[in-house]
C-alpha positions as CSV (number, residue, x, y, z in Angstrom):
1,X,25.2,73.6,41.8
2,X,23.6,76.8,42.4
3,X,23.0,78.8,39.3
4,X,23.9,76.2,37.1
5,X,21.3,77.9,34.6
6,X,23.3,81.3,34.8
7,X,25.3,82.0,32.0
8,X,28.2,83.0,33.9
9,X,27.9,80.6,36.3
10,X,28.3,78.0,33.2
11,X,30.9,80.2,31.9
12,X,33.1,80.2,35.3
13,X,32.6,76.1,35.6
14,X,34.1,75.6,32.4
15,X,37.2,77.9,32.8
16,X,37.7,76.5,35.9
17,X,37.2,72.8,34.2
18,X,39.9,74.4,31.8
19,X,42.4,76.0,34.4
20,X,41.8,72.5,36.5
21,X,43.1,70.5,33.1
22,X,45.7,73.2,32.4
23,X,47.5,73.3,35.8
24,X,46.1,70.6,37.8
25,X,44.6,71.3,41.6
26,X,47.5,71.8,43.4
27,X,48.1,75.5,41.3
28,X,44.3,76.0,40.8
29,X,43.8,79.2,42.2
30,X,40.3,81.4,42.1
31,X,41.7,84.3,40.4
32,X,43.7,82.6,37.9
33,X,39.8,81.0,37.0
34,X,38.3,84.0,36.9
35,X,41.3,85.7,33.9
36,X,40.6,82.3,32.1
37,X,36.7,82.8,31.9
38,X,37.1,87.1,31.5
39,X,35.1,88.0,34.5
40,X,36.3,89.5,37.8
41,X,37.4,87.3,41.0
42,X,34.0,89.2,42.5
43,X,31.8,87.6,40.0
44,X,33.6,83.9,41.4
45,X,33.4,84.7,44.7
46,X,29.5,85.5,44.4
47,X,29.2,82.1,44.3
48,X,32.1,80.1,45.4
49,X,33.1,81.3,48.5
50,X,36.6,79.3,48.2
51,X,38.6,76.7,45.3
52,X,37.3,73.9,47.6
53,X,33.5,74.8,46.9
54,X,34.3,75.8,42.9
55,X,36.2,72.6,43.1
56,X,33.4,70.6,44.4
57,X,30.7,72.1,41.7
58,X,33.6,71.5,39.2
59,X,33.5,67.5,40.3
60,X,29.6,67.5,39.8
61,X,29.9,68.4,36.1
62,X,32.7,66.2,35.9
63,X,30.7,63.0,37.6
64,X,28.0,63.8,35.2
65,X,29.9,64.3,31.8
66,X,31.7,60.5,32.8
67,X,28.3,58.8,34.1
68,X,26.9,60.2,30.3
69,X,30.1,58.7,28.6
70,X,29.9,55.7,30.1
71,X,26.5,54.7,30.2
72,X,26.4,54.8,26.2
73,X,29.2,52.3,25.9
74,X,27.8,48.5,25.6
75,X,31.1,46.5,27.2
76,X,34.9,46.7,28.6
77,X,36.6,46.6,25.4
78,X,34.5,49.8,23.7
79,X,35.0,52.0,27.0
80,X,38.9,51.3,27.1
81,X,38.7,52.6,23.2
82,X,37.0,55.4,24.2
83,X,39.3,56.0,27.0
84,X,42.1,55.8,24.3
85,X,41.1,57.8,21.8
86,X,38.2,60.7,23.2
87,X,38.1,60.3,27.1
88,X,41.6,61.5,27.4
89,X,40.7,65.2,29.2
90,X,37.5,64.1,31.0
91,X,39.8,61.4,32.6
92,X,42.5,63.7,33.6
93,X,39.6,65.9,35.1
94,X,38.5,62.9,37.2
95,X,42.0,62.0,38.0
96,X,42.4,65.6,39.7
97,X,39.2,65.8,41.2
98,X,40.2,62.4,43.0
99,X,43.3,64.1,44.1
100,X,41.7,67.1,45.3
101,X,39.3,64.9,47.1
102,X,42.4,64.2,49.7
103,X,42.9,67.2,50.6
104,X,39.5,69.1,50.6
105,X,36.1,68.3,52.5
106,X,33.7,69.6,50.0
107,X,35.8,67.5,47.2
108,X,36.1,64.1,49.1
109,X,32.2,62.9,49.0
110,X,32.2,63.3,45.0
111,X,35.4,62.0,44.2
112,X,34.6,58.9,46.4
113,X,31.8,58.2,44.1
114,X,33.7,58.4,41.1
């Protein structure tokens, strides 16, 4: 993700992570991103050029928040627990980034490797 270091780059990722959980990807729209994070639909478009790119850097930070989670749990029994009680939003991310991965190019590679 380009910019990731950019505070308004970080700042647009999460309200799109937020709009994405909100409303899902079939009503994720850019400028209903850029109300959520308080900046204009120019400062999104300066570096997504369309939802299927922000969509795609969205997955990335969603691969890597899972791989984190995962990786500190020891067996099949403590992930399920943490599936029940803490993973609840990260795994509704992943479900609609695997959804989104159907229908857009830039999506599919990322939500294959989940």
């Amino acid at each position: 993700m380009q910019g990731e270091h950019d505070p308004t780059t970080r700042d647009l990722v999460k309200g799109a992570r937020d709009e994405l959980l909100s409303v899902g990807q079939a009503a994720f729209t850019m400028d209903a991103v850029a109300r959520r994070s308080f900046y204009s639909a120019g400062a999104l478009y300066e570096r997504w050029p369309d939802r299927a790119d922000l969509l795609a850097d969205v997955a990335r930070t969603v691969q890597v928040d899972l791989e984190r989670e995962l990786d500190g749990l020891s067996d099949a029994a403590t992930a399920i627990t943490w599936a029940l009680e803490e993973g609840g939003q990260l795994l509704a991310l992943v479900g609609e980034v695997l959804l989104a991965g159907h229908s857009m190019a830039p999506v599919r590679p990322l939500a294959i490797d989940m």
